[in-house]
C-alpha positions in Angstrom: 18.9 4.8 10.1 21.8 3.0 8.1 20.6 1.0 5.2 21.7 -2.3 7.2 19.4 -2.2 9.4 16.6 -1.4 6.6 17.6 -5.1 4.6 15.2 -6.9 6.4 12.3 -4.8 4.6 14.1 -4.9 1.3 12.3 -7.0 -1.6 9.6 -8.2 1.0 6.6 -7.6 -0.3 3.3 -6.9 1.3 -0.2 -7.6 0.7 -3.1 -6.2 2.4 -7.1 -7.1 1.0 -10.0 -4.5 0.7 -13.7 -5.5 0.1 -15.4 -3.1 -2.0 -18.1 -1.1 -0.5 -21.2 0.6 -1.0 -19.5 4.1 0.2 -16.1 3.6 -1.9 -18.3 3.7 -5.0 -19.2 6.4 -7.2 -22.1 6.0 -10.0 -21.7 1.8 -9.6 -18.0 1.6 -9.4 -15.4 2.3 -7.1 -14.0 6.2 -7.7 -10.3 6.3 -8.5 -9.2 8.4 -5.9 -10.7 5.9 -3.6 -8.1 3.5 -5.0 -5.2 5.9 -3.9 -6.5 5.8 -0.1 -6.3 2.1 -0.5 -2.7 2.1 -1.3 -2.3 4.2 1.8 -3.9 2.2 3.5 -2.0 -0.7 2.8 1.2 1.9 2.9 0.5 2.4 6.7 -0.4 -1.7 7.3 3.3 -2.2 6.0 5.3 0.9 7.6 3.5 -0.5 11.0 4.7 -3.6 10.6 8.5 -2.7 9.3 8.8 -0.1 11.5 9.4 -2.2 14.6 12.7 -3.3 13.3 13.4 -0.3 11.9 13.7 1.3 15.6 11.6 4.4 14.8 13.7 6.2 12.4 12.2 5.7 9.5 9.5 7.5 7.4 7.5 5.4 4.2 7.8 7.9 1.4 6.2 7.1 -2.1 7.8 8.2 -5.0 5.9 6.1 -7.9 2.1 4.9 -8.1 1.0 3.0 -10.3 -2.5 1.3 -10.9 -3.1 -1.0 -13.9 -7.1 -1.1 -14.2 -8.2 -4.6 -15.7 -11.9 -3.4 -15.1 -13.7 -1.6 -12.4 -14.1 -2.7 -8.8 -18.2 -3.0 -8.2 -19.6 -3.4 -4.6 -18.3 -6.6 -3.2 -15.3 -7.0 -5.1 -11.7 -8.1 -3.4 -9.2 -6.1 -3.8 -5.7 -7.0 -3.0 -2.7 -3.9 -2.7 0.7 -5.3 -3.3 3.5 -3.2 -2.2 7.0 -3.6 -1.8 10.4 -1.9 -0.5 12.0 -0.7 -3.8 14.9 1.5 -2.3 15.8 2.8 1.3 18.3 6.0 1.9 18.9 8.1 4.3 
């Protein structure tokens, strides 16, 4: 892949929404490592979506998480994962 064609992913972000459930909870609130499959979640939602004009070539690879917790998540709580492109090399 050259990084031309990967400029059309570049700064785009993505957003994908979760709705909190019973099972993603752990003693009332959601469990933190439920947050991380989440993100990949999301992670695969967007590397489906890129990869089609990508042509194939190209694999999502996360380098940096970060989650800032403003409180927990309870059952039936939105939660939205915002992700986006920060760098692409071959």
């Amino acid at each position: 892949m050259s990084v031309k064609n990967a400029d059309h992913v570049m700064g785009e972000s993505h957003e994908m929404e979760f709705t909190v459930r019973r099972y993603h909870l752990d003693l009332g609130i959601v469990n933190n490592a439920q947050y991380l499959l989440f993100l990949d979640e999301a992670r695969w939602a967007w590397f489906e979506a890129a990869a089609r004009g990508l042509g194939g070539h190209v694999m999502p690879v996360i380098v940096h998480t970060e989650i800032n917790y403003h409180r927990p998540a309870v059952k039936g709580d939105r939660l939205i994962v915002s992700s986006r492109v920060g760098e692409v090399r071959e």
